[in-house]
C-alpha positions in Angstrom: 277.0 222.5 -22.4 277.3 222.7 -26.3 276.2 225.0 -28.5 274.3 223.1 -30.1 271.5 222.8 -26.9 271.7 226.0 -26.4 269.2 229.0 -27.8 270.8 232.2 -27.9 269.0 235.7 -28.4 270.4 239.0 -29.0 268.4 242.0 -27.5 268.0 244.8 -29.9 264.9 246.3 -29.2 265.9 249.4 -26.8 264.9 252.6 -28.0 268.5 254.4 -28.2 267.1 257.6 -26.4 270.5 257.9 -25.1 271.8 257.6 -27.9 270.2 259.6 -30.6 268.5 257.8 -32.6 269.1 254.5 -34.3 272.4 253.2 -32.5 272.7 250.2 -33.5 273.0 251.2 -37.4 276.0 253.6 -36.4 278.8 252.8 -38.4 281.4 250.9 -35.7 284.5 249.7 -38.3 283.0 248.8 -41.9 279.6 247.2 -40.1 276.6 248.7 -38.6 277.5 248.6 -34.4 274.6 246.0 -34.1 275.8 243.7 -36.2 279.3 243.1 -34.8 277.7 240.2 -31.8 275.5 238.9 -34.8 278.6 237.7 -36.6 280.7 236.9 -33.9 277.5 234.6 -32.6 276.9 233.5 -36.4 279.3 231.0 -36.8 279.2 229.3 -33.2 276.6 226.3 -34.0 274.1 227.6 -31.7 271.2 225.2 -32.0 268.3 227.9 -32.2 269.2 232.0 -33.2 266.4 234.4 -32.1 266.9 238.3 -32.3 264.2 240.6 -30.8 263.9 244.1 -32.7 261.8 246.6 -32.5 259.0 246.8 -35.1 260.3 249.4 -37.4 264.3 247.9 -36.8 266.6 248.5 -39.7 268.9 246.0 -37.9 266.4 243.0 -38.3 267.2 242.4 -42.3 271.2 242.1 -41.2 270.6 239.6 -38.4 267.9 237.8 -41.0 270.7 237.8 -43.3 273.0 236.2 -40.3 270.6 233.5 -40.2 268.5 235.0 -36.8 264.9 234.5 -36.5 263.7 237.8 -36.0 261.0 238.1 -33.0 258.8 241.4 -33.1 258.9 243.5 -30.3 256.0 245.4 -30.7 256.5 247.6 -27.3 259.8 248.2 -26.6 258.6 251.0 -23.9 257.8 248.1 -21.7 261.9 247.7 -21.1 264.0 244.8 -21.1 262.2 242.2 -19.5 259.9 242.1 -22.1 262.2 241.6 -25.0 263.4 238.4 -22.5 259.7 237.3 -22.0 259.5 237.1 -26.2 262.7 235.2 -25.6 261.7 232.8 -23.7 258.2 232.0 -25.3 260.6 231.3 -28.8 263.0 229.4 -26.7 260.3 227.6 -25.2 258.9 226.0 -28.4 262.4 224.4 -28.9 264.1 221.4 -27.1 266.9 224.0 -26.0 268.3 223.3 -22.3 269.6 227.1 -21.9 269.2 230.6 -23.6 272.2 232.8 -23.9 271.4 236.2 -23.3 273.2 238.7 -25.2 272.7 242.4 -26.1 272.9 244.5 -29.4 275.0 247.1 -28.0 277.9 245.5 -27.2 279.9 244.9 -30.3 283.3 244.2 -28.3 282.5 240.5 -26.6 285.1 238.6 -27.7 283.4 234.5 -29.1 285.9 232.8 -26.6 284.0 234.8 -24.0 280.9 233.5 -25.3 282.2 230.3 -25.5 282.9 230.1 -21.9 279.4 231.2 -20.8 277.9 228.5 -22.7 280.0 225.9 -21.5 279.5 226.8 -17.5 276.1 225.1 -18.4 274.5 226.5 -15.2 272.8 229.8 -14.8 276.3 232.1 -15.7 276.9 235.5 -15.9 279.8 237.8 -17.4 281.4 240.2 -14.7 283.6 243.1 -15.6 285.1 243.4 -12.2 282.5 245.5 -10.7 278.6 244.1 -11.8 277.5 240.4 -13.1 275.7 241.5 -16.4 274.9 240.2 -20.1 276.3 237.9 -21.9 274.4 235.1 -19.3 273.4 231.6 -19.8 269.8 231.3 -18.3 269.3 227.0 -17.9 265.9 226.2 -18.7 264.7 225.6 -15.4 265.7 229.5 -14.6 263.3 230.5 -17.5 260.0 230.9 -15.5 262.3 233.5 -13.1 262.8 235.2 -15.9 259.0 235.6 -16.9 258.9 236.8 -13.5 260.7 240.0 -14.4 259.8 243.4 -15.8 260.4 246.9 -16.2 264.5 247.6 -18.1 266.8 245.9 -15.3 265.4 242.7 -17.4 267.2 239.4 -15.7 269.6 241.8 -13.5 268.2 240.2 -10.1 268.4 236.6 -10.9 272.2 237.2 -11.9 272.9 237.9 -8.6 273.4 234.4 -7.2 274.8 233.2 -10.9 278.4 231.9 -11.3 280.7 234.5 -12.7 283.0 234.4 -15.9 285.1 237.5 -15.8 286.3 239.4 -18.3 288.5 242.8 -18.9 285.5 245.7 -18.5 286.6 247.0 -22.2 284.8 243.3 -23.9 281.8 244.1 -22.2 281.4 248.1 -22.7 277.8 248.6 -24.3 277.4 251.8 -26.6 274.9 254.3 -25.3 275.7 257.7 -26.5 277.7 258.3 -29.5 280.7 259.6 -28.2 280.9 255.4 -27.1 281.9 254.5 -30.8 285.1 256.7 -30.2 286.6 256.7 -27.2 289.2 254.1 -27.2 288.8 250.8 -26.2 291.4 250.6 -23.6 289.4 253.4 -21.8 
């Protein structure tokens, strides 16, 4: 599938508890850690950009300034699935034949990786060896199983049955407490 029928929607609306405190504006390199999968998605010719942040985000203006269209989240308590069901309901109002799921906290995703997901064209999933997880092409016809969902495992269960792209666990670590941002990558 291209790019350019394809929505894609990074997820930055978790709370951090694990964290801290505001995770994805911890410095990772010269950029705040959320903003790394904003630029590396940036430049890709998705047809649609959505980001879903929390209602008091500092990271909205950055993925603004990338060119995102920032959706509210405006209960971010209610886990996961509901930052997919705000998703969906943006992706919905487009023409868009898939949605590439994507999350905030994982900066290392390498766009060749993305590439690949978006390509498969049928409901796809990353897999570090171990788990299917984000970054996951849902095809439009999957999206009313999504809106099925709830609670924070999100689309976890539909990803199940989805093909598989794999990918060295390291490009698809997620930051969740600080001392994430510096342990080496290799570990």
């Amino acid at each position: 599938m291209d790019c350019a029928d394809i929505a894609v929607v990074i997820l930055a609306a978790g709370l951090g508890r694990r964290f801290g405190g505001d995770k994805l504006m911890a410095p990772l390199g010269d950029l705040p850690l959320g903003v790394h999968i904003g630029q590396t998605l940036s430049d890709m010719g998705f047809g649609w950009r959505f980001a879903v942040c929390g209602a008091t985000s500092a990271i909205a203006v950055h993925y603004a300034d990338l060119g995102f269209q920032i959706i509210e989240n405006v209960s971010p308590k209610a886990g996961q699935a509901n930052s997919l069901h705000l998703a969906v309901a943006a992706a919905s109002a487009t023409p868009a034949r898939a949605l590439l799921v994507t999350l905030a906290d994982m900066p290392f995703v390498p766009e060749s990786h993305l590439r690949a997901v978006a390509r498969a064209g049928v409901l796809t999933a990353s897999n570090n060896g171990t788990a299917n997880m984000p970054p996951a092409l849902f095809p439009r016809e999957s999206w009313p199983d999504l809106l099925a969902t709830s609670g924070d495992r999100g689309g976890a269960a539909l990803l199940g049955s989805a093909r598989t792209i794999a990918i060295e666990p390291v490009h698809l670590r997620d930051i969740d407490v600080p001392d994430d941002l510096i342990r080496p990558t290799g570990s």
